[in-house]
N, C-alpha and C positions, 0 to 999 in steps of 0.2 A: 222151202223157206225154213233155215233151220231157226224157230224162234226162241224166246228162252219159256221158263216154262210156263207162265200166266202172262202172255200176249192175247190180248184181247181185240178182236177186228170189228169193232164195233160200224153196224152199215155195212161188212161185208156181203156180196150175195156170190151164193153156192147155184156152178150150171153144171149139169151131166149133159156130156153128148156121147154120142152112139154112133162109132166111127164103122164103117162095115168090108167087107173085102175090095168093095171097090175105090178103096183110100189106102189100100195098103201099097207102102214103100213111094207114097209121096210124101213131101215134105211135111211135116206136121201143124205147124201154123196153116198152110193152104188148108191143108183138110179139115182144121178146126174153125178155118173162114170160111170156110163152103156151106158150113152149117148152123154159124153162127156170124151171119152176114154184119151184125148190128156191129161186128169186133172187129177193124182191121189187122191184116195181119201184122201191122208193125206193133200193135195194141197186144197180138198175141203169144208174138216174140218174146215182149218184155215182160210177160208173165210168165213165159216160160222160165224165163232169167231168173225173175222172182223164185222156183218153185214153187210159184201158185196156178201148175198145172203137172195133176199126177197123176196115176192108173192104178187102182190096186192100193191106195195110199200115199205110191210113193211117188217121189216129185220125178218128171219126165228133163232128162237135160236135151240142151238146146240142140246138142245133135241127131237126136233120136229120128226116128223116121215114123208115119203114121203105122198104125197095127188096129186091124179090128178090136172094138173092146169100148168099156165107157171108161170116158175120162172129164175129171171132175176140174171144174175153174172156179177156182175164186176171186172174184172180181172185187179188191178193195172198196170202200167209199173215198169220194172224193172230199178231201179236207179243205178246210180257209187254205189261201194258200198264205195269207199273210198274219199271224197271229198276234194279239196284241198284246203289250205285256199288263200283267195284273198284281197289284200289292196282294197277295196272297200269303198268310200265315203257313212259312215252311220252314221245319225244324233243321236245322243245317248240323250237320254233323263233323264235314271236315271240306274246306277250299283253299285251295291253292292256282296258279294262274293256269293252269289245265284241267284241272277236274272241281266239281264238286260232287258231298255223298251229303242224300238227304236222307231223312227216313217219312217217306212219302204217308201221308193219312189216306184212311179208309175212306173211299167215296170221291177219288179227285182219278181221273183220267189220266194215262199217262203224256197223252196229243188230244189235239181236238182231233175230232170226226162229228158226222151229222149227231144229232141229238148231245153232244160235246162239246161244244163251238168252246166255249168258254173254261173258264175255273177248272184247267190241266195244269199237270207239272210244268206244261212247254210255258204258258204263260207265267206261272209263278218265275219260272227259269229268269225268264225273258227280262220282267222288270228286275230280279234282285240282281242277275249278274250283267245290265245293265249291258247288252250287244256284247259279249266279253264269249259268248257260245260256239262252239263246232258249226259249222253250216253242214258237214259233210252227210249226218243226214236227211238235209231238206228241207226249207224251209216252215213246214208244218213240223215237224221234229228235229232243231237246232239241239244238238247237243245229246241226243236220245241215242244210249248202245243197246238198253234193254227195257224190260217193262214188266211192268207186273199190272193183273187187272185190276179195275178200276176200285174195287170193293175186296181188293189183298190190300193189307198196309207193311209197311215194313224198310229197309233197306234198298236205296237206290243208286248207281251213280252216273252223271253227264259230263261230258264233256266240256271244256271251255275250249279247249285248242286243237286244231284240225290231227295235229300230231297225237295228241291224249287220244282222240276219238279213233284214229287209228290202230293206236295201240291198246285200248278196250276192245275194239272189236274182235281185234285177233286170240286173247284172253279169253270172250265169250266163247268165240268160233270153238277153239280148242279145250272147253272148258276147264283152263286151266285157272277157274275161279272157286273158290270156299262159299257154298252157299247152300246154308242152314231154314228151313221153316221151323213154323212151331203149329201146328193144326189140332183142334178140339174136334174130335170123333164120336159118331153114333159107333156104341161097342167098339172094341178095341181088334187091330189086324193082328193073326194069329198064326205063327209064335210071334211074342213079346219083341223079338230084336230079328230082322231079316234084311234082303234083297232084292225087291221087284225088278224083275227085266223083263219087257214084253217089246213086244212093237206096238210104236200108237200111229193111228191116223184116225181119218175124218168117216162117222158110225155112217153106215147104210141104210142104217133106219132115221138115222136126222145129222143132214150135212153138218149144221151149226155144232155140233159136238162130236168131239174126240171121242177117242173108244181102241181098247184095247186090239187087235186085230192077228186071228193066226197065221194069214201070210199078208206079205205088203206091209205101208207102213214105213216107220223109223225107230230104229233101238230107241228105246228110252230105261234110264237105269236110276233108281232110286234105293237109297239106304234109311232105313227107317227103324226107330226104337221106342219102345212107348214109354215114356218118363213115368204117369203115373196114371191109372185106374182109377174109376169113378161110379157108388151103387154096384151092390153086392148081384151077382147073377141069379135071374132066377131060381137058375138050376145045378147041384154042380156040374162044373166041368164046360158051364155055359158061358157066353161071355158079359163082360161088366157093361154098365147101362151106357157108358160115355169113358172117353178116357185123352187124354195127351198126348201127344207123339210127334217128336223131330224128325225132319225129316233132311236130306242130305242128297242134289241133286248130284250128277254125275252126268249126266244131258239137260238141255234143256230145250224140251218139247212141248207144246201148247198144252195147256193145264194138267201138263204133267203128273202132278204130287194129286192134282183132284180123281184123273181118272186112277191113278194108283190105289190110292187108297181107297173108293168105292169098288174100284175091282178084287179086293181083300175082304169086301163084304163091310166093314170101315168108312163110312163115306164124311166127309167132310161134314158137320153139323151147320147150319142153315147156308148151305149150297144149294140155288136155285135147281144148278142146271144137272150136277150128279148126286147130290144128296137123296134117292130114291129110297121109298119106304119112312117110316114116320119114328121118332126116338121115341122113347118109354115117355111115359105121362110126366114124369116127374123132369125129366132133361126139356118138354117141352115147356115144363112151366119156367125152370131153370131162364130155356133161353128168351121168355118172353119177358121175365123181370129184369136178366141184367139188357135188355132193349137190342140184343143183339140181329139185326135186320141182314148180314151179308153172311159170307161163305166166312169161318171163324178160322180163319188163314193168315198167318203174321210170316214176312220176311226176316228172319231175327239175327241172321247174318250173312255180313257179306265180307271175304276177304280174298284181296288180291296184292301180286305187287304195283306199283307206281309204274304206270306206262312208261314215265318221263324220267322219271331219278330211281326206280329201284327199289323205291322203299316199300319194304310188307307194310302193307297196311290192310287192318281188320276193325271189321264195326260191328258192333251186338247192340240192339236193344230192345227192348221189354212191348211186350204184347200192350197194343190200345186199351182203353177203358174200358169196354164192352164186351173184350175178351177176359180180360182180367176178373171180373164183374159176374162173366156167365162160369169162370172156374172154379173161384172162392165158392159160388154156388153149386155148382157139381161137385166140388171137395162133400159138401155137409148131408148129400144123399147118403 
């Protein structure tokens, strides 16, 4: 599943099975129904299809043949299938009769899923463009080419017409799209302006999270610069207490820019799931006055051409309140 790079599967569950020589060179779906009786194999076809069955990382295609080894299934949740739409306050940026680009708030879904049912973009979609959506991805996600998770804000855009939605997707596929973050860091990655390329997939120590990986996996490529530094280093030559940093994807892999930059020893500041180790005293107090409670992760651009008519179009805007709130406040350490 090539996703973009903060797809969140909320209700997914992670299965390791343990395929053994006496499955090798049958067909893969049998031998992953053999063992996991609850899944039909047409059930496990179409995860294959997905790429939401891989070895090593990486996604297994449908014509592979079974091979001793563990291989890992991600079994989506099952969503409403019928969403309802909802007067939701959402910042629209540009529509026309094919797309629209919102800049989605921190704290809203991009679809429903279990513990989601409600108050997602798909709903917000639903009532303001009034049945006017892509069906092509699904009735739980009319109009959905990408996503960001629930607690990234920033830069989004949907579909209205089957043809737009087509012609995003292949823009995604290909990443032939401009797309900029803006993320507030414990200490800053180092040097100052670089290139992460690693392979990511899903950590062996916990399915639920991504993790940089030395074989297996999928290239993920990010470009990153740190605009500005925050509190003087301990020590010299050590690094600053907090700091700023663009980031510029070139893939987009499941929490891409998070596992990147924690993997630079940088982790995103109040990131539940990679934010590992504790910021200086002063960045903690920082982030509990400006009330900052998610991963301090802003989509701050996105630019593409017009699936439909051609035209460059690019959107920027400006970090939420509580990023803005917890910077000013890292600026005065």
């Amino acid at each position: 599943m090539d996703a973009d790079e903060d797809v969140e599967e909320i209700g997914a569950t992670a299965h390791i099975v343990r395929l053994t020589d006496a499955h090798a060179g049958q067909r893969l779906d049998k031998a992953l129904a053999d063992e996991m009786p609850e899944l039909s194999r047409a059930r496990l076809q179409a995860l294959i299809e997905q790429g939401r069955v891989t070895r090593d990382g990486a996604p297994i295609s449908r014509s592979a043949k079974a091979a001793p080894g563990l291989y890992d299934i991600l079994i989506p949740a099952v969503a409403p299938a019928d969403p309802a739409p909802e007067a939701l306050a959402l910042p629209v940026l540009f529509e026309d009769a094919h797309l629209i680009v919102v800049d989605k708030p921190a704290g809203m879904a991009a679809h429903p899923a279990p513990g989601n049912e409600t108050g997602t973009l798909v709903n917000a979609l639903l009532h303001h463009c009034a049945g006017s959506l892509s069906g092509v991805g699904g009735v739980a996600r009319p109009g959905i080419v990408h996503r960001l998770d629930k607690d990234t804000s920033g830069v989004m855009v949907a579909a209205k017409s089957d043809a737009a939605h087509a012609g995003l997707s292949a823009l995604f596929a290909t990443h032939d799209i401009e797309r900029t973050y803006i993320a507030l860091t414990r200490g800053a990655p180092d040097p100052a302006r670089g290139r992460i390329e690693t392979q990511i997939g899903r950590s062996s120590a916990d399915r639920k999270k991504m993790a940089v990986l030395k074989s297996g996996g999928r290239l993920a490529i990010t470009d990153y610069r740190v605009q500005q530094t925050f509190g003087a280093p301990k020590k010299p030559g050590g690094a600053p207490m907090a700091a700023r940093v663009a980031c510029t994807l070139h893939t987009g892999r499941t929490h891409q820019i998070r596992v990147h930059l924690a993997s630079k020893g940088a982790p995103i500041l109040g990131d539940p799931t990679y934010g590992s180790g504790s910021p200086a005293q002063p960045v903690k107090e920082a982030i509990a006055a400006a009330g900052l409670k998610r991963q301090a992760l802003h989509a701050a651009v996105l630019g593409f051409s017009h699936p439909i008519t051609g035209e460059a179009l690019r959107f920027e805007t400006d970090p939420p309140e509580d990023m803005r709130l917890l910077e000013g406040l890292l600026a005065d350490l």
